[in-house]
N, C-alpha and C positions, 0 to 999 in steps of 0.2 A: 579879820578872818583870812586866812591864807587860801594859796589861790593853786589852781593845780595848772601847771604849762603845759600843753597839748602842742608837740610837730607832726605835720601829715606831710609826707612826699607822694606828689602827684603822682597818679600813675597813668592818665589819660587826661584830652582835651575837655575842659569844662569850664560852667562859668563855677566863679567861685564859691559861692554862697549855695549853690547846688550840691556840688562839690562836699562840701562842712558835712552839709546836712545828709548827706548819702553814709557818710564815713565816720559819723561822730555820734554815738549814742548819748541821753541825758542831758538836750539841748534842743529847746523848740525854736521854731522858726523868727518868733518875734521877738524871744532874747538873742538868736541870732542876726538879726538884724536891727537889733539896738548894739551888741558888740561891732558891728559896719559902718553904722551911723557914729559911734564914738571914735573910730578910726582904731579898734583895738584888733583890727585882725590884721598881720604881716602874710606878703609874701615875697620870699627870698629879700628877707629885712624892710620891708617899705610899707605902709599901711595902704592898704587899697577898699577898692568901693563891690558892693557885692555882686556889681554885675561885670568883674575882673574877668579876661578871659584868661584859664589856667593851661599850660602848657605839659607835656611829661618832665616829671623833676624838678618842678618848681618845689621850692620846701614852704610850707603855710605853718603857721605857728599863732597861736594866740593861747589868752587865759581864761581859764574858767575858775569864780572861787567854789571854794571846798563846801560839800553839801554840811551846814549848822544842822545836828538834828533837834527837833524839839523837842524840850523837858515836856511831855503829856504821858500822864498815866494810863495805861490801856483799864478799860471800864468794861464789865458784862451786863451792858445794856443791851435788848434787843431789838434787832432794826429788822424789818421785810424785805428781804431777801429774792427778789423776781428772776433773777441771774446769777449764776457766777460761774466760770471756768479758771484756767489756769492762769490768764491773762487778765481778766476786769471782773468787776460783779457790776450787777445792775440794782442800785436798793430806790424803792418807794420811802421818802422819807416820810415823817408824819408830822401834824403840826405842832411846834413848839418846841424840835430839836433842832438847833443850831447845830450849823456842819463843820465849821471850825472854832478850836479856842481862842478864845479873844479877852478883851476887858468885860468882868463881869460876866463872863461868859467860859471859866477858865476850863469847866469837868462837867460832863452829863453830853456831850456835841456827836456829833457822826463821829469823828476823828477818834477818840476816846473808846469808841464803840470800834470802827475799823481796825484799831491797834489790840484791841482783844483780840477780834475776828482771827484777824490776820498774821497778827504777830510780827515781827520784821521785815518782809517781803512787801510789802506796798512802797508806792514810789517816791522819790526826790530828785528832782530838776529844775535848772537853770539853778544851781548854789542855793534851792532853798529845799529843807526837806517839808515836803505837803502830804502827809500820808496817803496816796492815793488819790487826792481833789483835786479833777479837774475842771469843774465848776461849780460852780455852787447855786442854792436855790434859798430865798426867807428865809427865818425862822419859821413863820406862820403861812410859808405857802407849804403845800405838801405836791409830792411826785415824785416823777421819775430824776434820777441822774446817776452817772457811771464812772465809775471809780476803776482806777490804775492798780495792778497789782506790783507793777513793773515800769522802770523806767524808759524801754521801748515804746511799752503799750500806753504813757504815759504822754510820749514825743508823738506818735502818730494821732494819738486824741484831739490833744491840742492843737496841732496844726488843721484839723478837720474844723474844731473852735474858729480858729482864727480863719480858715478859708469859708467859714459859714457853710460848711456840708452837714457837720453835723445839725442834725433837725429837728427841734422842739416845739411844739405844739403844748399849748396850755388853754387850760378849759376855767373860764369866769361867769360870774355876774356881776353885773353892772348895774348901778341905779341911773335910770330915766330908759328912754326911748330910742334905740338908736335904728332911726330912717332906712340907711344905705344895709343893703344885701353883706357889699363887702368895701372894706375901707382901707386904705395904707395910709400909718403915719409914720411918717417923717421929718423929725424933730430930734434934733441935739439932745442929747443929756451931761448934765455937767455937777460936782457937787453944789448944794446950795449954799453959798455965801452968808446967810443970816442963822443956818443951823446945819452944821457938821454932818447931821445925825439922817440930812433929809437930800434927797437930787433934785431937781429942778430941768425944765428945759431952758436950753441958753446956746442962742443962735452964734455968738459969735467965740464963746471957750469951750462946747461942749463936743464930746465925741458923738458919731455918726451913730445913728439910732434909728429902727425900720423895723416896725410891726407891721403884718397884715391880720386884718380884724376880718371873723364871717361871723353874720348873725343868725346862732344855731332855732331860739324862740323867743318871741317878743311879750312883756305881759304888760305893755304901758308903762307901770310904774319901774320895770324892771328889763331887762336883758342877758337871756343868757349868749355867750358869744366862744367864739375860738377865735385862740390867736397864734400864728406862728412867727415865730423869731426867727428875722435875717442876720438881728447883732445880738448882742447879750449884755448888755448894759443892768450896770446896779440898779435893782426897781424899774425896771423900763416897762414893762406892762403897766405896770402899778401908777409909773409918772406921764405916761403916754394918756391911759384909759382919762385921767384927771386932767389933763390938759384938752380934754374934747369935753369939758364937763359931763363925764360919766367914771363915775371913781367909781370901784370896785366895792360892794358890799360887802361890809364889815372891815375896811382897811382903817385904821385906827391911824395912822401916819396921814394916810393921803385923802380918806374917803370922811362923807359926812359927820359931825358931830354926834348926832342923834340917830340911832337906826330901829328900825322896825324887827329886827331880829336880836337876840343876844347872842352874840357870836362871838369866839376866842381868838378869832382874826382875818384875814382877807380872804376870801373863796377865793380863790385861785390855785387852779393844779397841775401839775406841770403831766400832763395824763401820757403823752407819746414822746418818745424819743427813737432816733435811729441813727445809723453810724457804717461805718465802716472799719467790720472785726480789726484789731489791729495785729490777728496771727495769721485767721484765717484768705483774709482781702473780702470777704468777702460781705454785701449788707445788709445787717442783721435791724430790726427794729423790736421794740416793747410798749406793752402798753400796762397802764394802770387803773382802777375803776376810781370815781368818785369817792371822798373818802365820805364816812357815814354822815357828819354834818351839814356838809355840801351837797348831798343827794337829799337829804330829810328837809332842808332848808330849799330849795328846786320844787319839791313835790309842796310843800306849803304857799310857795309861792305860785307855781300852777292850781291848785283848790281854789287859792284866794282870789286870783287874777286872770280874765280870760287870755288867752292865746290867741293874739292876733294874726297867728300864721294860719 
């Protein structure tokens, strides 16, 4: 892949990595600073560290490779649409659309769908073209998440990701009893070692992972709960709720063998998101309602179950 060479001449006192990211469209913060950490950023020829202090007229120079676009064919699939302006849409996804192509997974995703929508104008950054994705949710979870239409609006997202502003709230059930009112975990997640396919917590390879859990009703056998995301980790609900012995109703990966319900996959919905517009500054939230399986399956479980609240 070829690489595009980017020179900036200073034009005021900064630190450096400030600096980039003030002056450089189509480059988030933490591929910025994995370009730091490689030593592939110069200034006035020398590689330096990101907390460089910049002078007027320093020359700063590094590479960026060239956005690969992806061979996906745009699809007139339809997706819910809760949002959209000039800058982002907001879609409720549903359960059973995957949001990127992958293996096995190549047509039918959000992506396929946004590249209809949208047509060209969705985003690509850090050298990869992602149509718009800046994060992603299951297959089988459903909810909210927000999409780039623009590579601006694509850098200010992501760094909100990665400073953990941006704010997700997801709505489960749980099987068993869960005691405390309200609970934080705090537990590593890491991929699982004995299957590709699955994460695990793992205290000493896994990245930092930080749910807080509230218990919305209690039915004995069951739990319904909110949870909000400090990180955003692969499955982290899903591998968090299972490491307290309370896996998520109906999750076919993480949760029980046998379940009381016939269900197409794990209740979990990613119901609230909020953010900071990346045109306007200003913070915008949304919400979503329970999608029909997961509210008809709640009310079954309330008939069946007293309510211990």
């Amino acid at each position: 892949m070829s690489e595009e060479r980017l020179t900036l001449i200073c034009d005021k006192e900064a630190r450096a990595d400030v600096y980039i990211a003030e002056n450089t469209e189509g480059i988030s913060r933490s591929f910025l600073k994995k370009l730091f950490d490689g030593g592939e950023i110069f200034v006035n020829g020398k590689a330096v560290r990101a907390s460089y202090k910049l002078k007027c007229g320093d020359e700063i120079s590094f590479s960026l490779p060239e956005v690969k676009p992806l061979d996906v064919t745009p699809q007139n699939i339809p997706i819910d649409i809760v949002y959209e302006d000039s800058e982002i849409l907001v879609i409720n996804k549903a359960r059973g659309m995957v949001v990127h192509p992958a293996a096995g997974n190549e047509d039918g995703t959000l992506v396929n769908a946004l590249m209809y929508h949208c047509g060209d104008t969705l985003s690509g950054i850090n050298g990869v073209m992602r149509p718009g994705i800046v994060h992603r949710i299951d297959k089988d979870t459903t909810g909210l998440l927000v999409v780039a239409k623009n590579d601006n609006a694509h850098q200010k997202l992501t760094d909100q990701l990665s400073d953990h502003t941006l704010s997700r709230v997801y709505y489960a059930i749980v099987h068993g009893n869960i005691k405390e009112d309200n609970l934080t975990i705090d537990a590593p997640i890491a991929r699982d070692s004995n299957d590709r396919k699955k994460m695990t917590i793992a205290k000493k390879d896994g990245r930092d992972a930080l749910t807080h859990i509230s218990v919305l009703e209690r039915f004995g056998k069951y739990t319904f709960i909110k949870c909000r995301l400090k990180t955003g980790r692969t499955h982290q609900i899903r591998v968090h709720t299972k490491s307290i012995m309370h896996p998520i109703l109906g999750d076919k990966t993480y949760g029980l063998k046998k379940e009381e319900f016939a269900l197409e996959g794990q209740l979990l919905h990613a119901g609230e998101i909020g953010f900071i517009h990346p045109a306007s500054g200003q913070l915008v939230s949304f919400k979503a309602p329970l999608p029909d399986d997961f509210s008809q399956t709640l009310e079954k479980i309330r008939a069946k179950y007293s309510s211990e609240i």
